[in-house]
VEXDRENZA-968814 format. One record per atom (N, C-alpha, C): residue in three letters; atom name; x, y, z. Coordinates in steps of 0.05 Angstrom, whole numbers, plus 5000, padded with zeros to 4 digits. Each point is the difference from the previous one (the first is absolute). Layout:
residues N
+--------+-------+------+-------+------+
: vodren : mimar : east : north :   up :
+--------+-------+------+-------+------+
:    ALA :    CA :    X :     Y :    Z :
...
+--------+-------+------+-------+------+
***
This chain:
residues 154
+--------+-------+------+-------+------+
: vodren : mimar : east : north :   up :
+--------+-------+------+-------+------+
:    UNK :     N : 5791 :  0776 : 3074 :
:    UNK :    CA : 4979 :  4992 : 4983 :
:    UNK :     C : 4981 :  4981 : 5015 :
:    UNK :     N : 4989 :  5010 : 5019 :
:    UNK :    CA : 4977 :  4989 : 5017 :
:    UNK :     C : 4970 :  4986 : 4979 :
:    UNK :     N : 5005 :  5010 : 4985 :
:    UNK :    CA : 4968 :  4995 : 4987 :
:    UNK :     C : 4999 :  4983 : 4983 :
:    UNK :     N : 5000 :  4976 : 5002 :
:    UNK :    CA : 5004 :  4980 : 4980 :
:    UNK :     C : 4987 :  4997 : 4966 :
:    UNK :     N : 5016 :  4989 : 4989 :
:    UNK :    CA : 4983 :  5009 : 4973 :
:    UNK :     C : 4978 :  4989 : 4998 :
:    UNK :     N : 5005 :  4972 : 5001 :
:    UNK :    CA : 4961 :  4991 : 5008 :
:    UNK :     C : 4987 :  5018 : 5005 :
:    UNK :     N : 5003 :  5011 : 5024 :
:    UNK :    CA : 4978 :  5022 : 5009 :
:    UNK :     C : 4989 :  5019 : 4981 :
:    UNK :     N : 5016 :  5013 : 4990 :
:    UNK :    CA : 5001 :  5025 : 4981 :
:    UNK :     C : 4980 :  4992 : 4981 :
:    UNK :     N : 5013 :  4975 : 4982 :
:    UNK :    CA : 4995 :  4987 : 4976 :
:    UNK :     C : 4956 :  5000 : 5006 :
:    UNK :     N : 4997 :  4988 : 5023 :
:    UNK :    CA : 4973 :  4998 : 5009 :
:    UNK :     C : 4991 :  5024 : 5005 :
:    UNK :     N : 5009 :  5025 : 5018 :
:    UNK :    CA : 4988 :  5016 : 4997 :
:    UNK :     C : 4985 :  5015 : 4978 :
:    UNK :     N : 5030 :  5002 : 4977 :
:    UNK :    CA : 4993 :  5009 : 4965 :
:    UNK :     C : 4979 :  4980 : 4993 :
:    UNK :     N : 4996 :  4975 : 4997 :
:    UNK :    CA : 4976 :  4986 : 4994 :
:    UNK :     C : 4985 :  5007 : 5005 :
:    UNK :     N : 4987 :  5006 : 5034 :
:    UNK :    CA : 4985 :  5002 : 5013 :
:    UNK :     C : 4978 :  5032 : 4993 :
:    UNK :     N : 5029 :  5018 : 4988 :
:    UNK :    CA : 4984 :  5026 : 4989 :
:    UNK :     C : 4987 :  4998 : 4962 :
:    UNK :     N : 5010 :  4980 : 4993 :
:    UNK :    CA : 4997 :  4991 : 4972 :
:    UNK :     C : 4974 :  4994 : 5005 :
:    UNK :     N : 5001 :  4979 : 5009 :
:    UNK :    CA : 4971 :  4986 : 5008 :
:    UNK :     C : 4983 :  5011 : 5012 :
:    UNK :     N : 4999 :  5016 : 5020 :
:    UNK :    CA : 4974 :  5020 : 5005 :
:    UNK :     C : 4996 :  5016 : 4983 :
:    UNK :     N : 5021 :  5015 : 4981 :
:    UNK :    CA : 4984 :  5009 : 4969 :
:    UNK :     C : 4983 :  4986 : 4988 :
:    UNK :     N : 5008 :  4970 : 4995 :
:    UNK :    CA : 4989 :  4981 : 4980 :
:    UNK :     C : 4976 :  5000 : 5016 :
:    UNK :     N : 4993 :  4991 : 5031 :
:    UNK :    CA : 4976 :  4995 : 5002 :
:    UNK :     C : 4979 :  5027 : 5002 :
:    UNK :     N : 5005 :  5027 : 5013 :
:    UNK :    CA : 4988 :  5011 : 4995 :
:    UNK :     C : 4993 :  5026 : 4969 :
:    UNK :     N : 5010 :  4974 : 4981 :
:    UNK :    CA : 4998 :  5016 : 4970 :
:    UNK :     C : 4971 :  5006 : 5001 :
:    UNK :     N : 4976 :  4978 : 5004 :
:    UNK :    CA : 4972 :  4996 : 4996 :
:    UNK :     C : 4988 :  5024 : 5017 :
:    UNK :     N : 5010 :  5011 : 5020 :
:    UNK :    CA : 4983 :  5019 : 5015 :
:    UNK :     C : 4988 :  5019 : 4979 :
:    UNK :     N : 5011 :  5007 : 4970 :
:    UNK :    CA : 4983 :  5024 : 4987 :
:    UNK :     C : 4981 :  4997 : 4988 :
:    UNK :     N : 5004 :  4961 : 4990 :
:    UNK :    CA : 4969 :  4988 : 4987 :
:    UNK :     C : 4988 :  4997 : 5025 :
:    UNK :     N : 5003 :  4993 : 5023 :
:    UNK :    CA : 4973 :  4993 : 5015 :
:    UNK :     C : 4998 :  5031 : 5001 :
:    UNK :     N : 5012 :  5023 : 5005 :
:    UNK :    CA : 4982 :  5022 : 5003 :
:    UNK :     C : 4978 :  5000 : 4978 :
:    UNK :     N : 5013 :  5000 : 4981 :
:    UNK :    CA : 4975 :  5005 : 4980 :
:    UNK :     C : 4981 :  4980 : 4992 :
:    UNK :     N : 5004 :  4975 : 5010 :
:    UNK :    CA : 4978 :  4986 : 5003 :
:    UNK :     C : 4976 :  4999 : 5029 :
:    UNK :     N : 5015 :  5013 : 5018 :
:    UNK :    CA : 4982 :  5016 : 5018 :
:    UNK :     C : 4988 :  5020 : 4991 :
:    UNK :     N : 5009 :  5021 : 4989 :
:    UNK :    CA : 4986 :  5024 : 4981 :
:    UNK :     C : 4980 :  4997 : 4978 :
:    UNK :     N : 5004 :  4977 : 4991 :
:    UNK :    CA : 4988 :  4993 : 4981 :
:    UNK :     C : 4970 :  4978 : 4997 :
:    UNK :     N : 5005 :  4994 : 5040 :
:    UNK :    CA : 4977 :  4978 : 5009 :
:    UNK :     C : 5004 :  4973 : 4975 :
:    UNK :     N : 5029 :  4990 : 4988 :
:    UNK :    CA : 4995 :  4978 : 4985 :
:    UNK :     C : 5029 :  4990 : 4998 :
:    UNK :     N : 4996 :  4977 : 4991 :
:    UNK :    CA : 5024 :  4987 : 4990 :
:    UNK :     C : 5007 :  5009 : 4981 :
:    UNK :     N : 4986 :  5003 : 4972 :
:    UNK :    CA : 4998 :  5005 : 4974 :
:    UNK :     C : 5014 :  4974 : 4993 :
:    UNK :     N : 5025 :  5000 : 4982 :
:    UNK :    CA : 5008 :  4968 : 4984 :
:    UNK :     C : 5020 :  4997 : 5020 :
:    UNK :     N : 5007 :  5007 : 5025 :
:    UNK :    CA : 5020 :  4994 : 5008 :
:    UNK :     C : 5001 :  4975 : 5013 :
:    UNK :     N : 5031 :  4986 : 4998 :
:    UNK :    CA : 4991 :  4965 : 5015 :
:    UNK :     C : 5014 :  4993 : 5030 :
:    UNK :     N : 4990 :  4993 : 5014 :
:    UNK :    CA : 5004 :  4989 : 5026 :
:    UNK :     C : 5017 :  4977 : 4996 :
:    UNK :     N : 5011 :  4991 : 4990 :
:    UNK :    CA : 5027 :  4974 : 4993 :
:    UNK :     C : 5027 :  5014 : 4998 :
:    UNK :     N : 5011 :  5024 : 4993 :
:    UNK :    CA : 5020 :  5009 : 5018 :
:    UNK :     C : 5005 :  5004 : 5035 :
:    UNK :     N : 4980 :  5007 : 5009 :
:    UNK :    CA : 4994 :  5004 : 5023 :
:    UNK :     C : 5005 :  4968 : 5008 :
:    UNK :     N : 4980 :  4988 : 5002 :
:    UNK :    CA : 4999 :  4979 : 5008 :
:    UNK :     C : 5031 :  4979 : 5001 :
:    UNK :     N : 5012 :  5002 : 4979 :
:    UNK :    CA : 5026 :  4985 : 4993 :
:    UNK :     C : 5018 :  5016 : 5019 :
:    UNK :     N : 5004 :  5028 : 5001 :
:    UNK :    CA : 5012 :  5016 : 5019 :
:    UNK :     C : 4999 :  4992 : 5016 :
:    UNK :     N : 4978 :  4990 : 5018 :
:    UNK :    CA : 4993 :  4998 : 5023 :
:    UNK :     C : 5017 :  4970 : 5014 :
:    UNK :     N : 4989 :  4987 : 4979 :
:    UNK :    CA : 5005 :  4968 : 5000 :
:    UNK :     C : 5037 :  5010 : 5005 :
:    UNK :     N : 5014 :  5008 : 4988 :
:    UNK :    CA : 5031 :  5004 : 4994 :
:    UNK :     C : 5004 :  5013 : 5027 :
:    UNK :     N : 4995 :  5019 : 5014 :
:    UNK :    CA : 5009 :  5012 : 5020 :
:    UNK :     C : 4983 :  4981 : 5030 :
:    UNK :     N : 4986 :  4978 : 4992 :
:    UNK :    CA : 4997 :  4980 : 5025 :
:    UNK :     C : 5018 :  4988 : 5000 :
:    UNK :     N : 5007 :  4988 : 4974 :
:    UNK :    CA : 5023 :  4981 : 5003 :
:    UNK :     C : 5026 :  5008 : 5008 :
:    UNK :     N : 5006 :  5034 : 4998 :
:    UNK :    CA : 5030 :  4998 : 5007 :
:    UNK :     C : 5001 :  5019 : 5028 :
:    UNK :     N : 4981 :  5000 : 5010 :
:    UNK :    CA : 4988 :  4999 : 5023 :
:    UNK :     C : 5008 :  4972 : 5016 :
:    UNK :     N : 4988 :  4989 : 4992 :
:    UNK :    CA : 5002 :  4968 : 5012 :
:    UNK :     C : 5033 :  4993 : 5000 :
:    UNK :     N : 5015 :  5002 : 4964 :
:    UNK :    CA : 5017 :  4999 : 5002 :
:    UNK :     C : 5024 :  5014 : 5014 :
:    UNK :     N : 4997 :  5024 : 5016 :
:    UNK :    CA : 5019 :  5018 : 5019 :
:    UNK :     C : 4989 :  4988 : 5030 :
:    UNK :     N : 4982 :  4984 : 5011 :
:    UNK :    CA : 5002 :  4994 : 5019 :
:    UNK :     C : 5015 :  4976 : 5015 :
:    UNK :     N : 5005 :  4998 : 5021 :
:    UNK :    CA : 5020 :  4982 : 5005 :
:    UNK :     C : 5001 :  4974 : 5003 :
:    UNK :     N : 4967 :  4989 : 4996 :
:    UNK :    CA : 4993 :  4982 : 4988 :
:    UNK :     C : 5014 :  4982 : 4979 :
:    UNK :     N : 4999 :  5021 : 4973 :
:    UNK :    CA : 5016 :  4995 : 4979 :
:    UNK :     C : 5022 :  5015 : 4996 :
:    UNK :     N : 5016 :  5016 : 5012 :
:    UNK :    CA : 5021 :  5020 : 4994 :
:    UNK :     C : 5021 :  4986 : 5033 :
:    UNK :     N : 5018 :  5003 : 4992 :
:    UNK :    CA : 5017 :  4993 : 5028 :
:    UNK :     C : 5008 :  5027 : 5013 :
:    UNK :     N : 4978 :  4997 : 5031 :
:    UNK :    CA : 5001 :  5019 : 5012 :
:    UNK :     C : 4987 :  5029 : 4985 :
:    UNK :     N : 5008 :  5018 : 5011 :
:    UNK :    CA : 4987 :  5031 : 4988 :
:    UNK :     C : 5016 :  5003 : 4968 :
:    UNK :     N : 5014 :  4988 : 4996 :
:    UNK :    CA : 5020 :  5008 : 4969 :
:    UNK :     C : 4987 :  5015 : 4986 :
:    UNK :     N : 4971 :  4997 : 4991 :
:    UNK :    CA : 4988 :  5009 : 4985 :
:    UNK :     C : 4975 :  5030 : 5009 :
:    UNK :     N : 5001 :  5002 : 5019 :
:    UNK :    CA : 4986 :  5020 : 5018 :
:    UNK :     C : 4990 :  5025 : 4973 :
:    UNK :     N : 5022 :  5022 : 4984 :
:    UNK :    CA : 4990 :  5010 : 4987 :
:    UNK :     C : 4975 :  4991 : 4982 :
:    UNK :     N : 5004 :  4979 : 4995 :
:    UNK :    CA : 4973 :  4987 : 4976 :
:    UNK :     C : 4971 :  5001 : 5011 :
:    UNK :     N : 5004 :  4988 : 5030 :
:    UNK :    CA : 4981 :  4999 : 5015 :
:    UNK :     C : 4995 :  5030 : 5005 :
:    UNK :     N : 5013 :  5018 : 5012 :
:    UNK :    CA : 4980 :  5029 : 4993 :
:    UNK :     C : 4982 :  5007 : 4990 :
:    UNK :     N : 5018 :  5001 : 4963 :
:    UNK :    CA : 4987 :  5017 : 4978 :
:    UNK :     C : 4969 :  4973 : 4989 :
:    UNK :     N : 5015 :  4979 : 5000 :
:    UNK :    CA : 4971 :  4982 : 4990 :
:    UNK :     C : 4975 :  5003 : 5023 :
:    UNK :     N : 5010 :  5012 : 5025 :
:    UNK :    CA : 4971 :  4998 : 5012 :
:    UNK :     C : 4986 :  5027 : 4991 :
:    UNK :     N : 5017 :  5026 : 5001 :
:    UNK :    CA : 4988 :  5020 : 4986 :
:    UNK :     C : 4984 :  4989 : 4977 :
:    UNK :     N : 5012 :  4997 : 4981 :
:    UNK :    CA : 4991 :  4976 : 4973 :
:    UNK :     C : 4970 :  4998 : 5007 :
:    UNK :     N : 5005 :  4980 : 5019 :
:    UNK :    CA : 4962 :  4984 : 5001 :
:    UNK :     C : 4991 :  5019 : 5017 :
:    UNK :     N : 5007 :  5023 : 5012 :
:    UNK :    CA : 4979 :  5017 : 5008 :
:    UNK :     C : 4990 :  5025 : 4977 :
:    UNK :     N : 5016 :  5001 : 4982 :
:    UNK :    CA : 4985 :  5023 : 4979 :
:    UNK :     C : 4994 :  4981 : 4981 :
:    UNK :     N : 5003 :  4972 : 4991 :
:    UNK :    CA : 4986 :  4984 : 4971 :
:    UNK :     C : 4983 :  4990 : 5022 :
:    UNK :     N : 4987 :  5002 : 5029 :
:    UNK :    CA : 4980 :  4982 : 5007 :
:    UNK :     C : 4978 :  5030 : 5003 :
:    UNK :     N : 5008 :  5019 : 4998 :
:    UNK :    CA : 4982 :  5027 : 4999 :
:    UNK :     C : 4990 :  5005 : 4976 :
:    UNK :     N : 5023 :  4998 : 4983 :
:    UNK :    CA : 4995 :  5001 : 4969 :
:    UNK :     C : 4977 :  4970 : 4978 :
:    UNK :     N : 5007 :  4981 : 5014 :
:    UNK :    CA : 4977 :  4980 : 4992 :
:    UNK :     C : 4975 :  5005 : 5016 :
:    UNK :     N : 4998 :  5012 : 5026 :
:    UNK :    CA : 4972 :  5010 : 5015 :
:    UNK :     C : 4985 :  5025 : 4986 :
:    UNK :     N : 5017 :  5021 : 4991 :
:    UNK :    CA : 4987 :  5018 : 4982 :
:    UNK :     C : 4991 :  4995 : 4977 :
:    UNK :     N : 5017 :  4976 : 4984 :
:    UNK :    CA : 4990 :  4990 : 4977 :
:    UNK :     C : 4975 :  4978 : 5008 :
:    UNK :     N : 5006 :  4989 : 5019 :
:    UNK :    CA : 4970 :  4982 : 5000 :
:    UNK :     C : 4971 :  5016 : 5014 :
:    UNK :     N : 5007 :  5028 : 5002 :
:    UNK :    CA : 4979 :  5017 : 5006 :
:    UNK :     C : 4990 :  5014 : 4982 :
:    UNK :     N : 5011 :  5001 : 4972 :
:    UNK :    CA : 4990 :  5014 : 4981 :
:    UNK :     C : 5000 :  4978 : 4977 :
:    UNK :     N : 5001 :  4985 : 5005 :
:    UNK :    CA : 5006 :  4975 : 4975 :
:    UNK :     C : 4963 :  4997 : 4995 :
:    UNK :     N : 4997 :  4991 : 4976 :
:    UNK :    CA : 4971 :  4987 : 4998 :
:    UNK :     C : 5005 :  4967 : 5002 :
:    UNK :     N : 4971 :  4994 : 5007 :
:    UNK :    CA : 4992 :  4968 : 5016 :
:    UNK :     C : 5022 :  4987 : 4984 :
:    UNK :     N : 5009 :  4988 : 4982 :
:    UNK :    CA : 5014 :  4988 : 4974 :
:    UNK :     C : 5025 :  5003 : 5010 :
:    UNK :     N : 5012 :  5021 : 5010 :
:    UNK :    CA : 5029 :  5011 : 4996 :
:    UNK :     C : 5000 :  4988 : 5036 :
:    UNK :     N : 4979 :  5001 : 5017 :
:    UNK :    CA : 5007 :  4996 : 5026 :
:    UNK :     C : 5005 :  4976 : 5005 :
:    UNK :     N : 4985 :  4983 : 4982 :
:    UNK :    CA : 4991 :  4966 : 5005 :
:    UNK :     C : 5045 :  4988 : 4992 :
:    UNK :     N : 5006 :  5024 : 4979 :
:    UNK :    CA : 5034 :  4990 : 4987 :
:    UNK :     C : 5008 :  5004 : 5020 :
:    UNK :     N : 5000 :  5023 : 5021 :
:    UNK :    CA : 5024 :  5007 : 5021 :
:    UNK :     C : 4993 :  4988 : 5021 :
:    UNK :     N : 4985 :  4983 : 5012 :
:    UNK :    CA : 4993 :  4978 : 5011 :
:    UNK :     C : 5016 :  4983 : 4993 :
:    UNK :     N : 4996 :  4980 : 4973 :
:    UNK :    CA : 5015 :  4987 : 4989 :
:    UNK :     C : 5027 :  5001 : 5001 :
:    UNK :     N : 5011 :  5021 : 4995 :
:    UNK :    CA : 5024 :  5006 : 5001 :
:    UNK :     C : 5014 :  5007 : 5023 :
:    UNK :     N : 4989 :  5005 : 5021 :
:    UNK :    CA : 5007 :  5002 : 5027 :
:    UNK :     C : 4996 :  4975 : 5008 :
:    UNK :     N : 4990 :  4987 : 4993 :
:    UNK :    CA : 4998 :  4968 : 5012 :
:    UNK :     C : 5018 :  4982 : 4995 :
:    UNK :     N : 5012 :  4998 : 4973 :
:    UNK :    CA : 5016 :  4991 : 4988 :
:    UNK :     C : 5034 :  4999 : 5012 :
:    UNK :     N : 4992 :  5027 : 5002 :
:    UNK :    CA : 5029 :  5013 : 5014 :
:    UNK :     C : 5010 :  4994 : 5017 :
:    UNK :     N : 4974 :  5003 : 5021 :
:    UNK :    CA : 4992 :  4992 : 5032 :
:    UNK :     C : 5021 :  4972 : 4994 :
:    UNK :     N : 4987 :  4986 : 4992 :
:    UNK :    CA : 5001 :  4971 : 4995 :
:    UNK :     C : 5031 :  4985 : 5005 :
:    UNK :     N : 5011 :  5022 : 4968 :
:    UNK :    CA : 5025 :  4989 : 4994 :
:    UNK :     C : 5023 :  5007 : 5027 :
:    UNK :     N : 4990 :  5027 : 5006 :
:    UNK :    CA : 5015 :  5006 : 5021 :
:    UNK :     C : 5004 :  4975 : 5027 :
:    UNK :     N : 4979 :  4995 : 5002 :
:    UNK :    CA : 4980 :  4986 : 5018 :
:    UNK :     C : 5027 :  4972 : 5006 :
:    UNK :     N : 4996 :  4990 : 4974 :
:    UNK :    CA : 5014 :  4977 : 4995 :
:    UNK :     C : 5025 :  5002 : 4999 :
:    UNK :     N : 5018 :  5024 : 4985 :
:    UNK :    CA : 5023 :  4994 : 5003 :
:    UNK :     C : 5018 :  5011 : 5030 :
:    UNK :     N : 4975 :  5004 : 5021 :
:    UNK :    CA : 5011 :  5010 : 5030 :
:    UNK :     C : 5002 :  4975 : 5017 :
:    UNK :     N : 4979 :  4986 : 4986 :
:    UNK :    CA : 4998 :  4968 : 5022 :
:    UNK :     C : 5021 :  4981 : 4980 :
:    UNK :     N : 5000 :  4997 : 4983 :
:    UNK :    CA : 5022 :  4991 : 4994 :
:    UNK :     C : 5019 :  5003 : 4999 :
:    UNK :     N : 5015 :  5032 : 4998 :
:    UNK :    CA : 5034 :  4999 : 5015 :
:    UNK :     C : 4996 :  5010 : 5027 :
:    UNK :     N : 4986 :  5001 : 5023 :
:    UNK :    CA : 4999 :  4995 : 5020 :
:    UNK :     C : 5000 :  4972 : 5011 :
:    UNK :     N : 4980 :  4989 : 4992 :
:    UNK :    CA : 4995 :  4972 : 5019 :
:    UNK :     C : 5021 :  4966 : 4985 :
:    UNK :     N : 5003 :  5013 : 4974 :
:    UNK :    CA : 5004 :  4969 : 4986 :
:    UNK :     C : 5044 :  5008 : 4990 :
:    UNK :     N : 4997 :  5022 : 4996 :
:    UNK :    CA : 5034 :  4997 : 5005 :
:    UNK :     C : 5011 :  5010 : 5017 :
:    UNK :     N : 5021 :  4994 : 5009 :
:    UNK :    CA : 5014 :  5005 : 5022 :
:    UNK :     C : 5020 :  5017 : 5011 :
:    UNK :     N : 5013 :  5004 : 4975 :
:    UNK :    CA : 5020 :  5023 : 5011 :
:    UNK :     C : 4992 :  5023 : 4978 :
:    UNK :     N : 5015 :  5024 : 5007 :
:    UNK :    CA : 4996 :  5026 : 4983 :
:    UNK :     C : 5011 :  5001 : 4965 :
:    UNK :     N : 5021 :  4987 : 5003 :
:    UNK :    CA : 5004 :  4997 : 4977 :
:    UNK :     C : 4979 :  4993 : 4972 :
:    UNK :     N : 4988 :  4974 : 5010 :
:    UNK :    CA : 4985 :  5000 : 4992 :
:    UNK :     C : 4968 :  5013 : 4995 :
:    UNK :     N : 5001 :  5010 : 5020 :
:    UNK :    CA : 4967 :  5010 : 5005 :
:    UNK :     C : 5013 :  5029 : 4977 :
:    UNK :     N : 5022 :  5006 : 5018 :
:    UNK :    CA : 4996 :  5034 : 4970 :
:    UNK :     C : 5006 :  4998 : 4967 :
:    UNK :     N : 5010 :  4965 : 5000 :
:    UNK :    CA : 5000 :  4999 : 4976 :
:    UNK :     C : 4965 :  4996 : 4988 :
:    UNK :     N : 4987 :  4986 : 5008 :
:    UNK :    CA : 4972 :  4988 : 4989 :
:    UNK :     C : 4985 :  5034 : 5004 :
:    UNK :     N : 4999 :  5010 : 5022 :
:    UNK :    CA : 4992 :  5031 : 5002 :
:    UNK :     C : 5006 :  5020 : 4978 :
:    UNK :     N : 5028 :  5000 : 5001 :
:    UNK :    CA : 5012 :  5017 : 4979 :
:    UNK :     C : 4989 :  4991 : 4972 :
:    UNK :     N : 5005 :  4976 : 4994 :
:    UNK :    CA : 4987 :  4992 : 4976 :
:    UNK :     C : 4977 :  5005 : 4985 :
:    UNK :     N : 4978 :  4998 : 5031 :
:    UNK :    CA : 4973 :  5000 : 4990 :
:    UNK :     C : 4999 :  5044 : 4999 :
:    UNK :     N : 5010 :  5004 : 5018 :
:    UNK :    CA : 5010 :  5038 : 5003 :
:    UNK :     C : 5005 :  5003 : 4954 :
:    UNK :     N : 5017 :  4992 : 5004 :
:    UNK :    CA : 5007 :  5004 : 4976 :
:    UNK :     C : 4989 :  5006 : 4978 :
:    UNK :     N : 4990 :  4975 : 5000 :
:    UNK :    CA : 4973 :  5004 : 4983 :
:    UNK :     C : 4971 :  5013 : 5004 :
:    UNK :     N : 4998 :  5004 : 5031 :
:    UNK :    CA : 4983 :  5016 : 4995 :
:    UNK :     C : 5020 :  5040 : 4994 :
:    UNK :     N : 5013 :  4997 : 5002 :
:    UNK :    CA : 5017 :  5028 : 4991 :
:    UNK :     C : 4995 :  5008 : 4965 :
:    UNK :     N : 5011 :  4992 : 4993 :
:    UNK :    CA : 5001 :  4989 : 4974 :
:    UNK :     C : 4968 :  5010 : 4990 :
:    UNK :     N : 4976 :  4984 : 5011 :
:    UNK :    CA : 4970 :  5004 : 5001 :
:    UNK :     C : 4995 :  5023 : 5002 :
:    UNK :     N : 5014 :  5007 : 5025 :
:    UNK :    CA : 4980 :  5032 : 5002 :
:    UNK :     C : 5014 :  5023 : 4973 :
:    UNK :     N : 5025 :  4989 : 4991 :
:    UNK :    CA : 5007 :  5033 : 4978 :
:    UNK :     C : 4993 :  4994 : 4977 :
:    UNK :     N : 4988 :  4969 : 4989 :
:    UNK :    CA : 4991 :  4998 : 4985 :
:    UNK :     C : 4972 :  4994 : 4994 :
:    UNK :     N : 4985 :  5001 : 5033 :
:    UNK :    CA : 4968 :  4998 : 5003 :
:    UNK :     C : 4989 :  5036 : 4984 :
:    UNK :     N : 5009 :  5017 : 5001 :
:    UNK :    CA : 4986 :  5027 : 4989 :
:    UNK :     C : 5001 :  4996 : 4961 :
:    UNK :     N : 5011 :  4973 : 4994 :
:    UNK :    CA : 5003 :  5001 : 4970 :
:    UNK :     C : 4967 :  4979 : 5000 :
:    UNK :     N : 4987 :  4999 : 5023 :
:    UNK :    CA : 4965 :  4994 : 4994 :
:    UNK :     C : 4983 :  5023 : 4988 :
:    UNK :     N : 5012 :  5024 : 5005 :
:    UNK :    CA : 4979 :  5016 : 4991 :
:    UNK :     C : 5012 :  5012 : 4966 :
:    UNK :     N : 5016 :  4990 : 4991 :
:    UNK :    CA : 5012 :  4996 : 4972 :
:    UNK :     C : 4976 :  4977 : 4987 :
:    UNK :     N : 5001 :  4975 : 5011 :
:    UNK :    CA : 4991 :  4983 : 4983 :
:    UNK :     C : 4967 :  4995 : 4996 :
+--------+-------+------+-------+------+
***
């Protein structure tokens, strides 16, 4: 039994999660087809995006001891390469109003990310900690993104 379960356990994630992120490929087709956004909102995307930096950050060895976490780091970079295509198609068909939000919302993100990399990098010291404050802030943005698509409910 060469293949450790860790491994496995990440790989099955790893194919979960490239479903989950490339679910949106059939709305951006048809919002390419369609030359519009129509009501659709850029705050799933965006929260996606934000969630797969952080556990990005969080699988590197920075904050993860050593490679442990390597599968995460894979699939989340896939992650921010189809939600950073998927917010570029939407900010190409968005009207002025909807572009000025995904700005906003990409900034924000930027931001939080921003901050919680210099702070469990530079201000704590060992891993333990850094993947707890990471994971934490991960968490919640997790949490965000399956409950960010209940915006176009309200």
């Amino acid at each position: 039994m060469g293949v450790s379960f860790h491994l496995v356990i990440g790989i099955l994630g790893n194919a979960a999660s490239l479903l989950l992120y490339a679910a949106p490929i059939l709305t951006f087709r048809r919002v390419i087809k369609k030359k519009s956004t129509e009501d659709f909102s850029c705050v799933p995307y965006t929260v996606a995006l934000l969630n797969c930096l952080l556990y990005t950050w969080y699988g590197l060895p920075v904050v993860s001891n050593k490679w442990e976490n390597f599968p995460l780091i894979t699939i989340n970079r896939v992650g921010i390469l189809l939600l950073l295509s998927f917010i570029f198609i939407y900010f190409g068909f968005a009207p002025p109003r909807a572009k000025k939000m995904v700005c906003l919302l990409l900034l924000h993100a930027l931001m939080l990310f921003c901050i919680t990399a210099s702070v469990s990098a530079f201000t704590l010291e060992d891993h333990r900690h850094r993947k707890m404050l990471v994971g934490c802030v991960g968490l919640v943005a997790s949490v965000s993104m399956y409950a960010s698509p209940l915006i176009a409910v309200v």
